[in-house]
Gaussian input, Z-matrix of N, CA and C with variables (Angstrom, degrees):
# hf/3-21g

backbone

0 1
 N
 C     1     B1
 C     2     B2     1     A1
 N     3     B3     2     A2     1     D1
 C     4     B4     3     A3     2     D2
 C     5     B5     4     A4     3     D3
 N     6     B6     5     A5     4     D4
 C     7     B7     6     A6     5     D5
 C     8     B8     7     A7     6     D6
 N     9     B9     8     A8     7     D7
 C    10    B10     9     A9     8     D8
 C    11    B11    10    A10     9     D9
 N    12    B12    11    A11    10    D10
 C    13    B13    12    A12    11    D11
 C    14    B14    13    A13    12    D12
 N    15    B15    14    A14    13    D13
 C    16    B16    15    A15    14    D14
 C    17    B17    16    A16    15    D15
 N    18    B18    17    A17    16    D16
 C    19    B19    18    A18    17    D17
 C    20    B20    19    A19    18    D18
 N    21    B21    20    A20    19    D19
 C    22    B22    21    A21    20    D20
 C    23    B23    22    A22    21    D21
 N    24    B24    23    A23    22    D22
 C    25    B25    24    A24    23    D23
 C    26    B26    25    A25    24    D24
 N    27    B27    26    A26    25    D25
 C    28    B28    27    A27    26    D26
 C    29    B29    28    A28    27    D27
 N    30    B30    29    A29    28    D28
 C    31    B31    30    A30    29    D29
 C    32    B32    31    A31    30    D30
 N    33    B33    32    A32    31    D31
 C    34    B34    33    A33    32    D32
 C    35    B35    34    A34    33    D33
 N    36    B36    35    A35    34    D34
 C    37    B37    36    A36    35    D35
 C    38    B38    37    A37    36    D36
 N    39    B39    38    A38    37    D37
 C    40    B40    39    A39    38    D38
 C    41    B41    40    A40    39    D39
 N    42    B42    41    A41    40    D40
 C    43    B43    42    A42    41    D41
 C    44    B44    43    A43    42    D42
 N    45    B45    44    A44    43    D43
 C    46    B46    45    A45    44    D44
 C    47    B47    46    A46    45    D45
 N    48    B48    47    A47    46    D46
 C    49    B49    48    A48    47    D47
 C    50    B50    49    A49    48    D48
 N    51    B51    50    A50    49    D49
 C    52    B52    51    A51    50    D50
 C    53    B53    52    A52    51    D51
 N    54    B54    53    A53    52    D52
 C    55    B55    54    A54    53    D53
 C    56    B56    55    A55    54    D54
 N    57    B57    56    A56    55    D55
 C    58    B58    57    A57    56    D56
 C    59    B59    58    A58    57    D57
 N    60    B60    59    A59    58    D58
 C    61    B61    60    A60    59    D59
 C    62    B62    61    A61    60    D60
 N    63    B63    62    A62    61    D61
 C    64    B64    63    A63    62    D62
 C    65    B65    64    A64    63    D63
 N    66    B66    65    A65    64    D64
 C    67    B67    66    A66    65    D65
 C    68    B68    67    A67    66    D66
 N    69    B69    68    A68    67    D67
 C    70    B70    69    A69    68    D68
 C    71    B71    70    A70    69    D69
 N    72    B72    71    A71    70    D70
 C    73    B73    72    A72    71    D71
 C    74    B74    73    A73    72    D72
 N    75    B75    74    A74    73    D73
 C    76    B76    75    A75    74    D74
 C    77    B77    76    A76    75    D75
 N    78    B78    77    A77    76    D76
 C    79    B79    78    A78    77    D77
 C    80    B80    79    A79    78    D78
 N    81    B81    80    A80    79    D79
 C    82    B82    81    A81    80    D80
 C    83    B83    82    A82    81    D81
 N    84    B84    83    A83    82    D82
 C    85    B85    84    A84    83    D83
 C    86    B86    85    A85    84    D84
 N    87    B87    86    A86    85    D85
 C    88    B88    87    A87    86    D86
 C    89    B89    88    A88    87    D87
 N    90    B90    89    A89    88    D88
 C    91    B91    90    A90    89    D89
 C    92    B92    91    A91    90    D90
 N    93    B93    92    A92    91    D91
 C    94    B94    93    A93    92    D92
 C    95    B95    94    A94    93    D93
 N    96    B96    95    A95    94    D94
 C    97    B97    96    A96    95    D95
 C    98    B98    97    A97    96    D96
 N    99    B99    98    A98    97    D97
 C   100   B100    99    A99    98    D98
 C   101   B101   100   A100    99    D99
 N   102   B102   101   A101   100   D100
 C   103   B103   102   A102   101   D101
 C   104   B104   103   A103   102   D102
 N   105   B105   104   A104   103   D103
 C   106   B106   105   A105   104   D104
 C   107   B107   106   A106   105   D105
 N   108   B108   107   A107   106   D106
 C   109   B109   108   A108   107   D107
 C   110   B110   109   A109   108   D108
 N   111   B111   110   A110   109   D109
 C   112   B112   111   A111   110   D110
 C   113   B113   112   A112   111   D111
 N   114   B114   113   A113   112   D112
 C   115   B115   114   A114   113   D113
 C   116   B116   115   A115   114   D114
 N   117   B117   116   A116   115   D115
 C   118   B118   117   A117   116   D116
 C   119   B119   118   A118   117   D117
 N   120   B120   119   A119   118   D118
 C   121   B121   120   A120   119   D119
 C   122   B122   121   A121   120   D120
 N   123   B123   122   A122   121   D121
 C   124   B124   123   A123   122   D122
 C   125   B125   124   A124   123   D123
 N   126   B126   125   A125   124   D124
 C   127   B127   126   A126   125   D125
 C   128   B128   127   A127   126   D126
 N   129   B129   128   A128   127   D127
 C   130   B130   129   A129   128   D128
 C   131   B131   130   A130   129   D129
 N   132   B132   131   A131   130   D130
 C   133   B133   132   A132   131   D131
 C   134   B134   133   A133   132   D132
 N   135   B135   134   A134   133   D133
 C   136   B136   135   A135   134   D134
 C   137   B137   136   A136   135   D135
 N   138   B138   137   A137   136   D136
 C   139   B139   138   A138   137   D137
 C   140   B140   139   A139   138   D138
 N   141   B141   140   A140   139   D139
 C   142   B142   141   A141   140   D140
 C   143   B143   142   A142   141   D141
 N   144   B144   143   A143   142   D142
 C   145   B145   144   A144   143   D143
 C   146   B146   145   A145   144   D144
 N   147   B147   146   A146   145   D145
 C   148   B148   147   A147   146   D146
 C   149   B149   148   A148   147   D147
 N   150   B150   149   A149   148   D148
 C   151   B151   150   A150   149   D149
 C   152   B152   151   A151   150   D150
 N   153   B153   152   A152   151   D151
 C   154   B154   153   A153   152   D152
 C   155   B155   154   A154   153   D153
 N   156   B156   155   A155   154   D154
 C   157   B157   156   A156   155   D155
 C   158   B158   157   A157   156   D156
 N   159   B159   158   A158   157   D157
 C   160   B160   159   A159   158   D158
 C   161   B161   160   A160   159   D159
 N   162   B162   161   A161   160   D160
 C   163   B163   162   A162   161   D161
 C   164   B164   163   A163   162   D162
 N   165   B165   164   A164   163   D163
 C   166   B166   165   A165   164   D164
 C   167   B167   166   A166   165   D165
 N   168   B168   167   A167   166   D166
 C   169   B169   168   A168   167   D167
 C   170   B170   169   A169   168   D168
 N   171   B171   170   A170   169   D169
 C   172   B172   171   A171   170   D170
 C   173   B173   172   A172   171   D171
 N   174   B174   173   A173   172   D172
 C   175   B175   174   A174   173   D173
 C   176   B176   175   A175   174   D174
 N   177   B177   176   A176   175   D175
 C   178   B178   177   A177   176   D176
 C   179   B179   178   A178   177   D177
 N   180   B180   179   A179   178   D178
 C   181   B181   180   A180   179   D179
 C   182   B182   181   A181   180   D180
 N   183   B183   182   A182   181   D181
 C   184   B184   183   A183   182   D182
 C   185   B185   184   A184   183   D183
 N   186   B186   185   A185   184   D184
 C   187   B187   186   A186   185   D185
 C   188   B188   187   A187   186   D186
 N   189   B189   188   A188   187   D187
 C   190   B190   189   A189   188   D188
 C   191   B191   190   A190   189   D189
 N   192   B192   191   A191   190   D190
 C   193   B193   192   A192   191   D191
 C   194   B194   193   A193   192   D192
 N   195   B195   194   A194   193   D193
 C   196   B196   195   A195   194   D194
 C   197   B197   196   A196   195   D195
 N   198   B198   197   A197   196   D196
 C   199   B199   198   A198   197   D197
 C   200   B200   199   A199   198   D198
 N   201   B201   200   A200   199   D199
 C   202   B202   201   A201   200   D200
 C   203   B203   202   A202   201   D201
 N   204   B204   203   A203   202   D202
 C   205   B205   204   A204   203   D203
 C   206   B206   205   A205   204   D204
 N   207   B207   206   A206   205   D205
 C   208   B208   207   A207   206   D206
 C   209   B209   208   A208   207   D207
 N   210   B210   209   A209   208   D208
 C   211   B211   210   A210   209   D209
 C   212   B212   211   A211   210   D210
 N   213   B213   212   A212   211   D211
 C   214   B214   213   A213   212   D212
 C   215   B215   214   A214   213   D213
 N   216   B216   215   A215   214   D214
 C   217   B217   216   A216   215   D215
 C   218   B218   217   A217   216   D216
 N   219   B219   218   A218   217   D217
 C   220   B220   219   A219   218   D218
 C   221   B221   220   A220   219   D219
 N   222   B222   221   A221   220   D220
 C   223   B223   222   A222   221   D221
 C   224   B224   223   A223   222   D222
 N   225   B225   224   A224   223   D223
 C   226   B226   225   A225   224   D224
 C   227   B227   226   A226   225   D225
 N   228   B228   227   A227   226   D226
 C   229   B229   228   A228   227   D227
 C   230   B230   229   A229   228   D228
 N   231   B231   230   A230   229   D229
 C   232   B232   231   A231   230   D230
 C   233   B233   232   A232   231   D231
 N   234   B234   233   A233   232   D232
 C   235   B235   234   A234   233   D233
 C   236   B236   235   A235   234   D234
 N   237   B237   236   A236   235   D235
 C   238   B238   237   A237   236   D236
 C   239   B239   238   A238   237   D237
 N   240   B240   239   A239   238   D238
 C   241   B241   240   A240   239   D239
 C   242   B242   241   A241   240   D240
 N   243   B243   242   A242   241   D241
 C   244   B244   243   A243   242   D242
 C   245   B245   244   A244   243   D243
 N   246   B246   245   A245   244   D244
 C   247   B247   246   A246   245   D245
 C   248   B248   247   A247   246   D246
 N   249   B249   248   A248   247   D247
 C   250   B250   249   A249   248   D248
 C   251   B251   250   A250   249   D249
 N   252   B252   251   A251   250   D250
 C   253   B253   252   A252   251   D251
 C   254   B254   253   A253   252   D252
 N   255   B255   254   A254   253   D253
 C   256   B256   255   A255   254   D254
 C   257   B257   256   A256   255   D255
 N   258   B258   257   A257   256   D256
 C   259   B259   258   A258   257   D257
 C   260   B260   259   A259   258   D258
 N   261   B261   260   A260   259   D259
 C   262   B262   261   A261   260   D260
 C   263   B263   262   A262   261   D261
 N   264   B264   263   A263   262   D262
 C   265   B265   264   A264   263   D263
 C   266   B266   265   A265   264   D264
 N   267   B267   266   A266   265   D265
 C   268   B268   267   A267   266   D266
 C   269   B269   268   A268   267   D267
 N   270   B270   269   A269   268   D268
 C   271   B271   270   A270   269   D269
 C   272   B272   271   A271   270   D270
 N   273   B273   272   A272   271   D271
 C   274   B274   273   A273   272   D272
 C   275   B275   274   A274   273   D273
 N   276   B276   275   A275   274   D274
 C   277   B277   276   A276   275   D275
 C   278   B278   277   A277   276   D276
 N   279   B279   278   A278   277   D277
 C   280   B280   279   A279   278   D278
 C   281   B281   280   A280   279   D279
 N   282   B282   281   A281   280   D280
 C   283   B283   282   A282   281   D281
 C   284   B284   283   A283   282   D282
 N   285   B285   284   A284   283   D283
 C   286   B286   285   A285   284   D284
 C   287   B287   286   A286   285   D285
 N   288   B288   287   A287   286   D286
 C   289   B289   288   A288   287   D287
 C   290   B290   289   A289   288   D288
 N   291   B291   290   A290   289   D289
 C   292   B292   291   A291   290   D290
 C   293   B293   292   A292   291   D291
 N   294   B294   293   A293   292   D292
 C   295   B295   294   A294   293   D293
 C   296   B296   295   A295   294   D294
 N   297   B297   296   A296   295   D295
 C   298   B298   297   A297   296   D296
 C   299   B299   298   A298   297   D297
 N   300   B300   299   A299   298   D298
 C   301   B301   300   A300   299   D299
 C   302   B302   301   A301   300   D300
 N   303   B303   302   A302   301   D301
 C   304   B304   303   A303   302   D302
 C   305   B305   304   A304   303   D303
 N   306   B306   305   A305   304   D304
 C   307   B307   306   A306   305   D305
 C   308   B308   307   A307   306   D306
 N   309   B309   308   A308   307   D307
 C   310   B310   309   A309   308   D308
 C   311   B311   310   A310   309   D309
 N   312   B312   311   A311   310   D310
 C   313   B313   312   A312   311   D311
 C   314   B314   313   A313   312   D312

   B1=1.4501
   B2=1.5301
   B3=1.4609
   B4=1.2359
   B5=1.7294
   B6=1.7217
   B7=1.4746
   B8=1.3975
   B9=1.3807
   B10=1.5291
   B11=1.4796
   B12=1.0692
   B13=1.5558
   B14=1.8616
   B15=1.1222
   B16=1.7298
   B17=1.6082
   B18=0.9759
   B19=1.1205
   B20=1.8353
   B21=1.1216
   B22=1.7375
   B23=1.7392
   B24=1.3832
   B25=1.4810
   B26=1.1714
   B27=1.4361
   B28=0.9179
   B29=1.2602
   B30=1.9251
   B31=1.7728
   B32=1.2917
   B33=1.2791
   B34=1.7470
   B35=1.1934
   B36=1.9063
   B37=1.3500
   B38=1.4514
   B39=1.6414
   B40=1.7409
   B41=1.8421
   B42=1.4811
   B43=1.5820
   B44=1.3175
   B45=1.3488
   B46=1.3460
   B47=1.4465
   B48=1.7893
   B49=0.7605
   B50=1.4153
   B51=1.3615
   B52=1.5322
   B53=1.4351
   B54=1.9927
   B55=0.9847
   B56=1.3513
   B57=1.2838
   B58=1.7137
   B59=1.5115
   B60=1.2960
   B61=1.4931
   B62=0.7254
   B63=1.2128
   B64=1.8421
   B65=1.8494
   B66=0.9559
   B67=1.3245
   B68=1.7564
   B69=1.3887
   B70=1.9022
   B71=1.5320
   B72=1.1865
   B73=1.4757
   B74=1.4382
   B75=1.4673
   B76=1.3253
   B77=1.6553
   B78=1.8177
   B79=1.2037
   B80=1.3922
   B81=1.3747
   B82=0.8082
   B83=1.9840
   B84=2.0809
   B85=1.3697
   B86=1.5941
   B87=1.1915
   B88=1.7396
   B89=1.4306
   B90=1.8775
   B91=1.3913
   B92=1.3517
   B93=1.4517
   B94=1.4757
   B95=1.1322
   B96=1.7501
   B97=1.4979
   B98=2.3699
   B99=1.0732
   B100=1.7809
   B101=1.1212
   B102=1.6366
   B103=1.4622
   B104=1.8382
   B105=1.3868
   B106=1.7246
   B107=1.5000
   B108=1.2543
   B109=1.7018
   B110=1.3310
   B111=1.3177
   B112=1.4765
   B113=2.2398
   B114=0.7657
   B115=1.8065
   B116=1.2569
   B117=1.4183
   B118=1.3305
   B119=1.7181
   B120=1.3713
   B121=1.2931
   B122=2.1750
   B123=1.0966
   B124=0.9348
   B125=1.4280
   B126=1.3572
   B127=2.3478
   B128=1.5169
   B129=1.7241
   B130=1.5053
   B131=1.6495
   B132=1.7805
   B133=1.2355
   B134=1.5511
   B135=0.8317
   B136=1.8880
   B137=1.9501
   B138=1.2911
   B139=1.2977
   B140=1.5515
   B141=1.5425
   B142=1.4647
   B143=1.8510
   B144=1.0458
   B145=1.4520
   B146=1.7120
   B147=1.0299
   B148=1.2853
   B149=1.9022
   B150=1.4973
   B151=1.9532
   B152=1.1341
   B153=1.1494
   B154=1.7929
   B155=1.6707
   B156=1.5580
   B157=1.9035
   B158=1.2049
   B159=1.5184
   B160=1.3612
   B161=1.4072
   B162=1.3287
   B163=1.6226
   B164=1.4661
   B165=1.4870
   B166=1.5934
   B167=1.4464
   B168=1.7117
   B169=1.3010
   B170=1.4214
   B171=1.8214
   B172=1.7263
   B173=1.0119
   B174=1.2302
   B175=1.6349
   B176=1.3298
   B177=1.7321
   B178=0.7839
   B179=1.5971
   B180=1.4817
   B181=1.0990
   B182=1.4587
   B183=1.3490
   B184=1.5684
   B185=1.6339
   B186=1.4948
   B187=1.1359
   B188=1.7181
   B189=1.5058
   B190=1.5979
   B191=1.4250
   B192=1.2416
   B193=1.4639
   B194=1.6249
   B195=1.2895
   B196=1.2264
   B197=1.5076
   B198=1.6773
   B199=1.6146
   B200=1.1293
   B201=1.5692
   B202=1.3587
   B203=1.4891
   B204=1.4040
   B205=1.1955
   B206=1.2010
   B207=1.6388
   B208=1.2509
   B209=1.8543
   B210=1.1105
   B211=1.5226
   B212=1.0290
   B213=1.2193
   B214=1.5620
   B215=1.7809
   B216=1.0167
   B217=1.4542
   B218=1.9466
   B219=1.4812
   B220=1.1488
   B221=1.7727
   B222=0.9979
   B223=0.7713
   B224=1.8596
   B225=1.9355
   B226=1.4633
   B227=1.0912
   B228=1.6368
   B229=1.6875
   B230=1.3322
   B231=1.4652
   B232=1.4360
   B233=1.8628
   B234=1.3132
   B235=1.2115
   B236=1.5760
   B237=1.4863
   B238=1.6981
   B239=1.6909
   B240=1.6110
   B241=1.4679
   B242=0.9852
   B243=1.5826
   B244=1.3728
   B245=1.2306
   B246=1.3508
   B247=1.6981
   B248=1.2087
   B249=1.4496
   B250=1.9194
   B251=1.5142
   B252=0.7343
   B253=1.7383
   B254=2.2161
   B255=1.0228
   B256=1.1718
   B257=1.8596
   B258=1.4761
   B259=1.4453
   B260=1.7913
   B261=1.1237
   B262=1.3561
   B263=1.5830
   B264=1.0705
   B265=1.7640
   B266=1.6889
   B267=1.5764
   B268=1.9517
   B269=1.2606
   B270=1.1055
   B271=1.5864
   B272=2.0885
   B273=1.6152
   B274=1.2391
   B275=1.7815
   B276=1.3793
   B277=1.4363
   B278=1.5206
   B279=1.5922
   B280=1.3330
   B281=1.5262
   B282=1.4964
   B283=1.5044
   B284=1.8340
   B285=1.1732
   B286=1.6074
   B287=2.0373
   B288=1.6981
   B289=1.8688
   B290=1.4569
   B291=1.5778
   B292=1.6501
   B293=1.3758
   B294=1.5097
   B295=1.9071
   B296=1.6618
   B297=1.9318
   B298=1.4205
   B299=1.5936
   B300=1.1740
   B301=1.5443
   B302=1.2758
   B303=1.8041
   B304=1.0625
   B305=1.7523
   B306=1.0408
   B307=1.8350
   B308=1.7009
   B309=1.3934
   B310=1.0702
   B311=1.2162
   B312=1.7467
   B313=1.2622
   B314=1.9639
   A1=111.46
   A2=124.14
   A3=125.57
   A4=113.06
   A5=103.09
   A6=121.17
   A7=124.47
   A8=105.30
   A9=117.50
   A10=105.54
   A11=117.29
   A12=115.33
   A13=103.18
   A14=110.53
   A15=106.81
   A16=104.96
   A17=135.49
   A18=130.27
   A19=118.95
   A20=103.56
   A21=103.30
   A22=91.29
   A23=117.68
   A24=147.11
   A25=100.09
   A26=94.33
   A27=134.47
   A28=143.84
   A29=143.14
   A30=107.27
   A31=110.59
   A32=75.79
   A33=117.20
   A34=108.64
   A35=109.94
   A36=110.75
   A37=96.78
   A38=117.75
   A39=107.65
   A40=79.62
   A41=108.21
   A42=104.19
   A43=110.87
   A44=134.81
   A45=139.69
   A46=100.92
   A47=130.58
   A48=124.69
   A49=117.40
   A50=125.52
   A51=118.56
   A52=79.44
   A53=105.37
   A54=106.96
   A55=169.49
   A56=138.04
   A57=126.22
   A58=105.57
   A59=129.25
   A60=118.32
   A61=114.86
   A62=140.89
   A63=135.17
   A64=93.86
   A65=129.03
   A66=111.30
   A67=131.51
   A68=105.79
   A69=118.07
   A70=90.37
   A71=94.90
   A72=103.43
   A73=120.65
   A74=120.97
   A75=126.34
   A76=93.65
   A77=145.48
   A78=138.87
   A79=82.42
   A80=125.42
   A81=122.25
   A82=148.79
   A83=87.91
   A84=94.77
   A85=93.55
   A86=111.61
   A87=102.49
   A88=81.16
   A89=96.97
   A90=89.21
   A91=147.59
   A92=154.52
   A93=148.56
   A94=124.11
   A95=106.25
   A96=103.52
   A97=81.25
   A98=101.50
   A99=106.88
   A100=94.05
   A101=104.80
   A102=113.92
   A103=101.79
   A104=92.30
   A105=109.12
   A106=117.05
   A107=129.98
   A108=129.81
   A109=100.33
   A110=127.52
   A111=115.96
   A112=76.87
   A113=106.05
   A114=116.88
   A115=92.98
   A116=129.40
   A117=147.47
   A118=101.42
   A119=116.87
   A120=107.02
   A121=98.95
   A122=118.40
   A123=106.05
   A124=116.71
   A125=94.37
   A126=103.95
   A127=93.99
   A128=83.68
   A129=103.94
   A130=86.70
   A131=88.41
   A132=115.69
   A133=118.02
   A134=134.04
   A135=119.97
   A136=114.17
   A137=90.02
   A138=97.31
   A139=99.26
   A140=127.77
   A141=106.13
   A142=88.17
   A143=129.90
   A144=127.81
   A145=124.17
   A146=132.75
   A147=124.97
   A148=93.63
   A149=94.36
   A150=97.80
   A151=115.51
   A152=126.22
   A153=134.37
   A154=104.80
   A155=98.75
   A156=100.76
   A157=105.25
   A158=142.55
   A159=161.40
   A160=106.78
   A161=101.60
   A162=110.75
   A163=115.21
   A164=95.15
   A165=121.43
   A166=107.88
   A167=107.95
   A168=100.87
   A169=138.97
   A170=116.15
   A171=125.69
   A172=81.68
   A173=161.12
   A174=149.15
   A175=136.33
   A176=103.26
   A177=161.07
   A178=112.40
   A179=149.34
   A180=153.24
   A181=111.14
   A182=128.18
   A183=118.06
   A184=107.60
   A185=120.12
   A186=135.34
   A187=105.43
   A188=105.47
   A189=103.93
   A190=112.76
   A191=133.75
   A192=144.48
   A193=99.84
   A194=126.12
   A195=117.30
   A196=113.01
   A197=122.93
   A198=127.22
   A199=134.69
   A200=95.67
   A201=103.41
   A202=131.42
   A203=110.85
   A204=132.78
   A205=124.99
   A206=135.87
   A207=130.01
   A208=105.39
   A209=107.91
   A210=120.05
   A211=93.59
   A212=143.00
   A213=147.92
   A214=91.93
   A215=120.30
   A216=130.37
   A217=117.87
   A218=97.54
   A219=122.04
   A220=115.46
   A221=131.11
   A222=114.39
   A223=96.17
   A224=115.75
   A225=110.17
   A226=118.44
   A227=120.83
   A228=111.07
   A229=102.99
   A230=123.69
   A231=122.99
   A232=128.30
   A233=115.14
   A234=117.91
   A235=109.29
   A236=93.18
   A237=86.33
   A238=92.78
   A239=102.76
   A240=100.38
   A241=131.24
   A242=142.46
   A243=144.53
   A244=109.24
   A245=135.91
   A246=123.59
   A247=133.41
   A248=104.48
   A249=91.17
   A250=99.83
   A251=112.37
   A252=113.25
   A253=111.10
   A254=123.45
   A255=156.13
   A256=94.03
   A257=103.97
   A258=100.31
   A259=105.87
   A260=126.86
   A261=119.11
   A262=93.85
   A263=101.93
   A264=125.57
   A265=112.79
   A266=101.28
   A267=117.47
   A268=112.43
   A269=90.60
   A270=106.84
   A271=104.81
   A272=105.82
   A273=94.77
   A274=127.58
   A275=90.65
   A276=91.97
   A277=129.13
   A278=104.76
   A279=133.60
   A280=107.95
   A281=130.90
   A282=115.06
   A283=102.80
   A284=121.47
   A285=133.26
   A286=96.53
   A287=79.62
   A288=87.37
   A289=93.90
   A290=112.48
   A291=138.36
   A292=78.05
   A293=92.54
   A294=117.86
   A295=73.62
   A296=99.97
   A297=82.17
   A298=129.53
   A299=119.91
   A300=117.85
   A301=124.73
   A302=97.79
   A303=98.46
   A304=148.30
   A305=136.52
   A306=111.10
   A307=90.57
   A308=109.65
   A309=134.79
   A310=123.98
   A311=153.14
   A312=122.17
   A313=86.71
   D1=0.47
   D2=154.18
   D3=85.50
   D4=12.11
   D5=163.86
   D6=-51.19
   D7=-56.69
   D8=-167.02
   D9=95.92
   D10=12.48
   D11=-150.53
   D12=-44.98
   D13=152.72
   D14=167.53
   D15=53.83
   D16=10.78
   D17=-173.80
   D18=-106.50
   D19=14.44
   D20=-174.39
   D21=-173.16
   D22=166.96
   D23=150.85
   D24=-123.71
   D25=139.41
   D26=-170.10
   D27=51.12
   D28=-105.94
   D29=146.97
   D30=-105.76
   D31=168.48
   D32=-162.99
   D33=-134.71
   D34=128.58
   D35=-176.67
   D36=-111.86
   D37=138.69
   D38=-158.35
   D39=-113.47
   D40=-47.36
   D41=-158.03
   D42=-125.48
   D43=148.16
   D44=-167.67
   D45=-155.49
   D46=105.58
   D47=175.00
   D48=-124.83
   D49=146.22
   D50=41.05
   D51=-102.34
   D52=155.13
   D53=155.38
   D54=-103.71
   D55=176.58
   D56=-153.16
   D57=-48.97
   D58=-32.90
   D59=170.60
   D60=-82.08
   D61=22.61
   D62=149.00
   D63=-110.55
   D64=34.91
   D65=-171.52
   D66=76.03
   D67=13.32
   D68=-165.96
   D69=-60.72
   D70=-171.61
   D71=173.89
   D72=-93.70
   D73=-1.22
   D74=-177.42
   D75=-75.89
   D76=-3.43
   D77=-142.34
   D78=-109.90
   D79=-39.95
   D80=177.47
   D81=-68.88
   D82=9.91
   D83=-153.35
   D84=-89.19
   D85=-173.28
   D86=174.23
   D87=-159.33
   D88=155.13
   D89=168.14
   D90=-73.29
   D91=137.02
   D92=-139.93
   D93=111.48
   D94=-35.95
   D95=-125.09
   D96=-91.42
   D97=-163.50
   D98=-164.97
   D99=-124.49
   D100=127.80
   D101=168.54
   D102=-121.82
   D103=127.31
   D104=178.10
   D105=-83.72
   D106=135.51
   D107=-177.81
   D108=-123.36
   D109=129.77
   D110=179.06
   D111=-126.96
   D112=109.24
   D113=166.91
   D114=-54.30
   D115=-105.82
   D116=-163.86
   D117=-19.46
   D118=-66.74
   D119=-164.33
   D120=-88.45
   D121=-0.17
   D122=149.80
   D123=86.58
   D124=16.77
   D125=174.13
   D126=-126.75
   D127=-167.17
   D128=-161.16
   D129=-176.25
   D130=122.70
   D131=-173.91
   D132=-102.28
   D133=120.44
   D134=152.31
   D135=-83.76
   D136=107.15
   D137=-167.55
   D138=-74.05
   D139=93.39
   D140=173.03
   D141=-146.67
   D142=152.95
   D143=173.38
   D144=-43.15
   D145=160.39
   D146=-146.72
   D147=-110.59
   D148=-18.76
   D149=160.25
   D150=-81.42
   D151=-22.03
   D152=-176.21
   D153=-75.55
   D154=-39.03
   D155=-177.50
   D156=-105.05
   D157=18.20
   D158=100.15
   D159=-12.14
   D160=-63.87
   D161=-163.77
   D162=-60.90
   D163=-59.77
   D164=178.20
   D165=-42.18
   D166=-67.02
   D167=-179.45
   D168=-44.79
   D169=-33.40
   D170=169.84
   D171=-78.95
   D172=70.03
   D173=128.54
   D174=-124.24
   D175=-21.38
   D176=140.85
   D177=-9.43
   D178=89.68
   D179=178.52
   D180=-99.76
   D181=154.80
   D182=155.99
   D183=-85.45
   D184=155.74
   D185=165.75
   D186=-48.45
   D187=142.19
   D188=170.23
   D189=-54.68
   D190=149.88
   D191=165.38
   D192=-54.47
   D193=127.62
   D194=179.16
   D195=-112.29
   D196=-9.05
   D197=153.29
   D198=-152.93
   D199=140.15
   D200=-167.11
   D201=-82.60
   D202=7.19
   D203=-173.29
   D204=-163.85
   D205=166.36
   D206=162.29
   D207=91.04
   D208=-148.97
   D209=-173.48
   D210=-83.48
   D211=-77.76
   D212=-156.39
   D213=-39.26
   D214=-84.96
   D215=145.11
   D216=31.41
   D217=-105.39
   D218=149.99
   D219=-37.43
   D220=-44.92
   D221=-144.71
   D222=-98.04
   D223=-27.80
   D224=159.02
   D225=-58.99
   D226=-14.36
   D227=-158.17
   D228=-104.18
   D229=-17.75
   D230=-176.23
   D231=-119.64
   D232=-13.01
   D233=-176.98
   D234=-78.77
   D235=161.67
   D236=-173.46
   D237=-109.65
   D238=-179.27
   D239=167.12
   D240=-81.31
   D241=177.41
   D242=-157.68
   D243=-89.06
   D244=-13.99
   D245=138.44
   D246=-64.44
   D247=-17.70
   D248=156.92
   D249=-124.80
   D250=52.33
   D251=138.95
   D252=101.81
   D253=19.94
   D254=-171.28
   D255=18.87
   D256=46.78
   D257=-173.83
   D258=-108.76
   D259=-154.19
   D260=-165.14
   D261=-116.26
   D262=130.33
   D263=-177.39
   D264=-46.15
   D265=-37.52
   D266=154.09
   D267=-29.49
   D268=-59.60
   D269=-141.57
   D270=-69.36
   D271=-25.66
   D272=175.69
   D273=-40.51
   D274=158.54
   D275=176.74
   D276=-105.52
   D277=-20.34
   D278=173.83
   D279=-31.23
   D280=-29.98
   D281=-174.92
   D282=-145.84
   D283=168.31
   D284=-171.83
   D285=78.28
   D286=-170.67
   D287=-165.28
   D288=-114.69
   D289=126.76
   D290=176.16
   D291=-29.71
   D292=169.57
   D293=-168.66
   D294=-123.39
   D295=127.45
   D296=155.54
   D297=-98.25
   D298=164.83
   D299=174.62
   D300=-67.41
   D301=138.82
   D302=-173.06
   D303=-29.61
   D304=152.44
   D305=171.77
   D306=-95.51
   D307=134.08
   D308=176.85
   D309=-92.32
   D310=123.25
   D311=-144.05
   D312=-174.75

């Protein structure tokens, strides 16, 4: 269910979107570099110069596509990210006419 449950003290960062394989900002991290957490006010910084993640970013490639079909498939081409709900972009409900339920008998 994507809790972490029992899995850390104290914080824990589970989701950061959009993410590094679409280009998020996690693509941009390298190892060394300082990431800041302020809880209370509620961000999260990569402390590195804004010419340094300039750089990174024109350098910056996407990962090869790894399928061309099937779930794997479907599942790069349609899910959303984990701030809106890491569900399949289909699946919204926001537009077309409710399905009604079955008659049961």
């Amino acid at each position: 269910d994507a809790r972490m449950s029992g899995t850390s003290y104290g914080a824990c960062i589970l989701h950061v979107a959009p993410e590094s394989w679409i280009g998020g900002p996690l693509a941009l991290v390298r190892n060394g570099d300082r990431i800041s957490l302020d809880v209370a006010a509620r961000t999260i910084n990569l402390d590195v110069p804004e010419a340094e993640l300039a750089k990174r970013r024109a350098e910056w490639q996407a990962p090869e596509k790894r399928y061309e079909r099937g779930y794997g498939w479907m599942f790069t081409k349609h899910i959303k990210q984990a701030n809106e709900g890491c569900d399949f972009d289909f699946l919204e409900t926001g537009f077309g006419k409710p399905v009604d339920e079955p008659s049961i008998y």
